[in-house]
C-alpha positions, 0 to 999 in steps of 0.5 A: 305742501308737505309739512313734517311734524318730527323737525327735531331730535327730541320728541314727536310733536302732537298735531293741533289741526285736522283735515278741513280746518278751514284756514290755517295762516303763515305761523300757525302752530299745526303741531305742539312740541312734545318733551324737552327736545321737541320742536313745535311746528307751524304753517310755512304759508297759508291755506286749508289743511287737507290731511294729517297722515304719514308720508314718505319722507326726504331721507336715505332710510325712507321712511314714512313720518306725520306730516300735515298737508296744506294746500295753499292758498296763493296769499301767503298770510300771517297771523297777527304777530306782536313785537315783544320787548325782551331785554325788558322781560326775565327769562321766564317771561321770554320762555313763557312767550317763545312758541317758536322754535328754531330748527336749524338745518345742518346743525344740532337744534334745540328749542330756544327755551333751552338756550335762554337756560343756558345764558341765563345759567352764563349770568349767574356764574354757572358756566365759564363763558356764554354758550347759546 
């Protein structure tokens, strides 16, 4: 499996695994957002990594971008996932927890940290309305 590091319009992210890791799991941060704009990725399955390299992407142009490989392992296991209780929590607290991103297909991305900016932004008044 083919994963593409460069998922945003911001900043190529810094791989965090290499070629042999053992075992990576579904949710696993393989690369760490570099910048504002920049999306974090992480495992789509699980698996053992079996390069870090550029590979030709999906895109008119062509070109080549980083991407991690993984070969599965047919079991498709997660990490251990906690449930956060965010209506609890301030924003920076949320900010602070929020690894994942999201990264919408056909539409702008932006880290979710910038979204929480700007609700929080719409609550003290700054903005005329509640964008996310």
């Amino acid at each position: 499996m083919v994963v593409p590091l460069h998922q945003s319009i911001g900043g190529l992210p810094r791989p965090v695994v290499q070629a042999g890791e053992p075992k990576v799991l579904r949710g696993h941060l393989i690369s760490e957002a570099d910048g504002w704009i920049s999306a974090a990725v992480h495992a789509p399955t699980s698996g053992t990594v079996l390069e870090v390299a550029l590979h030709v992407q999906p895109h008119p142009s062509g070109l080549d971008a980083l991407c991690v490989v993984i070969e599965p392992d047919g079991k498709d296991e997660w990490i251990e996932r906690t449930i956060l209780d965010y209506k609890a929590m301030t924003p920076e607290q949320v900010r602070a927890s929020a690894t994942i991103r999201r990264c919408e297909c056909l539409a702008a991305r932006f880290p979710d940290a910038r979204q929480v900016d700007r609700i929080k932004d719409s609550a003290d008044g700054r903005n005329g309305h509640q964008r996310c």
